[in-house]
Structure formats: structure tokens, C-alpha cells
C-alpha positions in Angstrom: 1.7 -2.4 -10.5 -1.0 -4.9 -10.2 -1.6 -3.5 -6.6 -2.1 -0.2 -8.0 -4.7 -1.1 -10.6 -6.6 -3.1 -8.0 -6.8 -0.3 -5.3 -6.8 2.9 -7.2 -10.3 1.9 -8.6 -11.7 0.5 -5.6 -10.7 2.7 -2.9 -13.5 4.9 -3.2 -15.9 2.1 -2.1 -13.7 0.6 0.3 -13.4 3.7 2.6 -16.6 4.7 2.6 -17.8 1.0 3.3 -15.4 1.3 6.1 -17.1 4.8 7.7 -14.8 7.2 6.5 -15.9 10.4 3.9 -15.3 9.5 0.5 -12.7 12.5 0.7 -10.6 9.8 1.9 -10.1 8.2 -1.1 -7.5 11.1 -1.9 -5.5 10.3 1.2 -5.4 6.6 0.6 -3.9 7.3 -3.3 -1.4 10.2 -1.9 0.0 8.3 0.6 0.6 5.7 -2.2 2.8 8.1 -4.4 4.1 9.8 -1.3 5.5 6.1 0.2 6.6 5.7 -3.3 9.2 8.3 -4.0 10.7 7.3 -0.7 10.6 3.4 -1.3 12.1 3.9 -4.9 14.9 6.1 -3.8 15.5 3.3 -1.0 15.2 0.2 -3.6 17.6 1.9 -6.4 20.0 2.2 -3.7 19.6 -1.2 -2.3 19.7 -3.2 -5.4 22.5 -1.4 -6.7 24.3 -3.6 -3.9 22.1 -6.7 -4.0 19.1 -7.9 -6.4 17.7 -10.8 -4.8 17.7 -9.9 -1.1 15.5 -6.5 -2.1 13.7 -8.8 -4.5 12.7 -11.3 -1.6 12.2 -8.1 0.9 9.7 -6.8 -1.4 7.8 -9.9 -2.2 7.0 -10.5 2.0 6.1 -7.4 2.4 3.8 -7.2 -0.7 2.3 -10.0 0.6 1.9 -8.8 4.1 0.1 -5.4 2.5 -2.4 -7.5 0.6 -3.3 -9.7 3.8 -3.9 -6.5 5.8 -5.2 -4.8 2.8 -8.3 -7.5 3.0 -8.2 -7.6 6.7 -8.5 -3.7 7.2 -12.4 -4.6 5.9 -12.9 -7.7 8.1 -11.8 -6.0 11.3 -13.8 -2.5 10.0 -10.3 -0.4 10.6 -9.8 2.5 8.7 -6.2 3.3 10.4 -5.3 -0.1 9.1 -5.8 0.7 5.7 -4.1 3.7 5.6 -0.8 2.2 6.9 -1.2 -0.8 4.6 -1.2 1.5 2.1 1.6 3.4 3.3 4.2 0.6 3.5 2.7 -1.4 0.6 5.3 0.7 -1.9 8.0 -1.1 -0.3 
């Protein structure tokens, strides 16, 4: 949830500083929710099975998002964000 609060606000300034219409801001917060019905369908599933192996699945690749999330502005990539931002619900 932290993820959300941090990006949500920001994402405005963070595409356009990137290049991209501010229009994109919409995209990068609907791909959020639409990665999220699919990733909490998947997760309920999953950790019906198992809790910590979903748990631990989670955590790398939350990680993983926020790395690429800061390194989407370093190496000035739009398409990078938007797939961080895609796979970060998982």
C-alpha cells in the first residue's frame, strides 16, 4: 500500500519529466488496478496453498519494482515505467 501512496501522487510529475503527456498519468494508475485484480485473484489462490513462499515471491518482486521504478528516471524510459508498474501488483 505504501507503493500506492508514493506513486499515485507523484506520477503526474514523473511522466511528464520523463517526455510523455501528462495524460499518461491515467495509464500508469489503470494499469495499477488492472495488474491488481489479476494479481489478487492469483495470490488468494496461491496462499490458500502456501503463505510464506507467496510472501517471499512478493517481497523480491516488490523490491525489483521499486529498483526499476527509480531507474525508469535514470535511464529516461518511459516503457520501463509502465511495465514496472504493471508487474509491481504482484
Amino acid at each position: 500500500m505504501v507503493n500506492t501512496f508514493i506513486i499515485v501522487p507523484t506520477a503526474d510529475d514523473y511522466s511528464m519529466s520523463l517526455g510523455a503527456a501528462a495524460t499518461v498519468c491515467g495509464i500508469i494508475i489503470g494499469s495499477m488496478a488492472v495488474a491488481q485484480v489479476f494479481s489478487s485473484v492469483y495470490f488468494s489462490a496461491w496462499s490458500n496453498k502456501s503463505y510464506f513462499r507467496p510472501l517471499v515471491f512478493s517481497s523480491i518482486v516488490l523490491f525489483l519494482g521499486n529498483v526499476l521504478y527509480a531507474l525508469a528516471y535514470d535511464l529516461n524510459s518511459l516503457t520501463i515505467l509502465l511495465i514496472v508498474l504493471t508487474i509491481s501488483p504482484f
